[in-house]
GUTOR-426109 format. One line per 2 residues: number of its first residue (from 0); their letters; for each residue x, y, z of N, C-alpha, C. Coordinates in steps of 0.1 Angstrom, whole numbers, plus 2048, in hexadecimal, padded with zeros to 3 digits. Atoms other than C-alpha are relative to their C-alpha. Layout:
! residues N
NUM = a = X Y Z X Y Z X Y Z ~ ... .
This chain:
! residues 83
0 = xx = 809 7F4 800 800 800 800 809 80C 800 ~ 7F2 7F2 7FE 811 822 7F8 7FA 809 805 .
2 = xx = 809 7F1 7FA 7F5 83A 802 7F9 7FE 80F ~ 805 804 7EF 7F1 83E 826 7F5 7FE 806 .
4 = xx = 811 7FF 7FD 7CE 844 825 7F7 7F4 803 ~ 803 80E 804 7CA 820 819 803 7F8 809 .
6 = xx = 7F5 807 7F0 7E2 813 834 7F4 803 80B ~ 802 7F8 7F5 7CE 828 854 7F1 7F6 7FC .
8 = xx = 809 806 802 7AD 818 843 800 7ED 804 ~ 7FE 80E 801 7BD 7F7 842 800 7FB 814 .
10 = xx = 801 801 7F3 7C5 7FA 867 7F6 803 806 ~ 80F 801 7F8 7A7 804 874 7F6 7F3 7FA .
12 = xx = 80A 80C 803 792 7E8 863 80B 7F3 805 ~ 7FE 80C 7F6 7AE 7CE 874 7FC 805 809 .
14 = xx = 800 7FA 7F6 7A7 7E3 892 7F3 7FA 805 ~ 813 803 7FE 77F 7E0 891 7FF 7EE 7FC .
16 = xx = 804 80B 7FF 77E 7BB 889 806 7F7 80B ~ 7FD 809 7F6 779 7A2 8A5 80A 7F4 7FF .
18 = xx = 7F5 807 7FE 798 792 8B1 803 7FF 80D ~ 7FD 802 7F6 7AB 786 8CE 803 80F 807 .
20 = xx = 7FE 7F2 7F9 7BB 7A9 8D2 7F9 80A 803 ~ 80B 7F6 7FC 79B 7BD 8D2 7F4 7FB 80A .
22 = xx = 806 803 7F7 78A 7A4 8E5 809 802 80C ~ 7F6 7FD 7F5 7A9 7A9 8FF 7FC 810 807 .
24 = xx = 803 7F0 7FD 7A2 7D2 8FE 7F4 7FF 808 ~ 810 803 7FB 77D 7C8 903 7FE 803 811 .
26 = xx = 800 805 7F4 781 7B7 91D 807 806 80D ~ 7F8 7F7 7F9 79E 7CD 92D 7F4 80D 803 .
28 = xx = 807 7F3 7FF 785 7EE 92A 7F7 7F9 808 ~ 80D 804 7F6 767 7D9 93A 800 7FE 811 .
30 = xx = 7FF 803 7F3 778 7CD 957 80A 805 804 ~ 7F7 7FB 7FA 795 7E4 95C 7FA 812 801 .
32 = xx = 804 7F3 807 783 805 94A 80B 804 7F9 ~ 7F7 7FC 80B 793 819 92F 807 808 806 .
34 = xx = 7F5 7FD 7FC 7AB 82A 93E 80A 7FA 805 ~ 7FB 80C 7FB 7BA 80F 950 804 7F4 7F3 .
36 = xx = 7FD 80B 80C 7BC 7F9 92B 805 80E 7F5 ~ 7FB 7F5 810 7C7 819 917 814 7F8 801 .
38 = xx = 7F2 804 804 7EB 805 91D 803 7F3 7F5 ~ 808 80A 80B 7D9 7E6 907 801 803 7F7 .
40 = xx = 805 7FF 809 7D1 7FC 8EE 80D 803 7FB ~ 7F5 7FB 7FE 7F8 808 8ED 809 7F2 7FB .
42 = xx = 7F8 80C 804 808 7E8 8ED 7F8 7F8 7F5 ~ 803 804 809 7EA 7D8 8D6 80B 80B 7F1 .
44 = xx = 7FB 7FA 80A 7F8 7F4 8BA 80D 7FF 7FF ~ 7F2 806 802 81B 7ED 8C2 800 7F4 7F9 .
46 = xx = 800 811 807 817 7C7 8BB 7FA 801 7F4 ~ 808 7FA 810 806 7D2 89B 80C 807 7F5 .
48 = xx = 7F1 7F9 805 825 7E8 895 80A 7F7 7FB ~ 7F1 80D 801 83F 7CF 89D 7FA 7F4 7F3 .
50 = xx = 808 80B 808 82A 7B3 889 806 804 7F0 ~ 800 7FE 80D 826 7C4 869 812 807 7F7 .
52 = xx = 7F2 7FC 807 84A 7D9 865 808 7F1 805 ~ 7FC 812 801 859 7AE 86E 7FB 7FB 7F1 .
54 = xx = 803 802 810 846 7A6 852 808 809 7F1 ~ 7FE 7F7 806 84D 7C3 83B 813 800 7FE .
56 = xx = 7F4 803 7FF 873 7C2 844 809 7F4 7FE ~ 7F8 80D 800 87C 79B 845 7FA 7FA 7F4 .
58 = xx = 809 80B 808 860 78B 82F 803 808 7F5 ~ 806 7FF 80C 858 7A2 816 80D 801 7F3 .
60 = xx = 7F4 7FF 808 87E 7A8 804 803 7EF 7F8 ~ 800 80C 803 87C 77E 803 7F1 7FA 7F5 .
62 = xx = 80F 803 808 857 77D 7F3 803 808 7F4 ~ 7FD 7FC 80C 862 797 7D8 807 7F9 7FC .
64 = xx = 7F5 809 808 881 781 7CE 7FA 7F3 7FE ~ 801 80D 7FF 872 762 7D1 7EF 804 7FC .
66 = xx = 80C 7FF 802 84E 768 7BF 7F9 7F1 801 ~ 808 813 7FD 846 73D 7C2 7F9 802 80C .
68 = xx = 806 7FE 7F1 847 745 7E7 7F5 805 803 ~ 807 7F7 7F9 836 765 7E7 7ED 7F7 7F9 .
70 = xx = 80C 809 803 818 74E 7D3 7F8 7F9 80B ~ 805 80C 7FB 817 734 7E7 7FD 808 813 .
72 = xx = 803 7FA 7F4 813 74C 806 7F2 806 801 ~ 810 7F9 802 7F3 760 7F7 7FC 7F4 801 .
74 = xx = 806 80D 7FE 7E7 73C 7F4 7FF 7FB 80F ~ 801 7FF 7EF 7E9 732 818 7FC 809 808 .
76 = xx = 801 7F6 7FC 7E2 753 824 7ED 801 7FC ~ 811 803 805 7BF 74B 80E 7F7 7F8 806 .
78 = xx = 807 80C 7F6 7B9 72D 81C 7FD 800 80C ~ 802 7FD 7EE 7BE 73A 83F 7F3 804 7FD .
80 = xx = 806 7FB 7FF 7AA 751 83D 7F0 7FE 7FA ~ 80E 806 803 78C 73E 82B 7FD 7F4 80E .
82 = x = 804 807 7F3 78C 726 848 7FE 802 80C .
């Protein structure tokens, strides 16, 4: 993605769909209150951070040179995520 706009979009719709990490917030704000889990929301976006520049940095230089791989990754990546 080169346009940030696209990016910020992209993160807010992982953001808003149900997952372990939003159920973690959830559940942090319900029984701690939001102030008390605003450190959740801090380290969820870190791990989000670290995650994707790991990716971006180690994977993706190996997936351009190697386009078999980078195939057979959207493929798995499809399948996950249909199941």
């Amino acid at each position: 993605m080169t346009q940030p706009w696209l990016f910020a979009l992209a993160v807010l719709a992982i953001l808003a769909t149900p997952g372990p990490t939003n159920m973690l917030l959830a559940t942090g704000g319900a029984l701690a209150g939001v102030r008390r889990s605003l450190a959740l929301v801090a380290a969820e976006a870190l791990g989000y951070g670290l995650a994707s520049s790991a990716i971006g940095l180690v994977l993706r230089p190996a997936l351009e040179r190697f386009a078999l791989i980078a195939a057979g990754a959207r493929i798995l990546v499809g399948i996950y995520l249909l199941g």
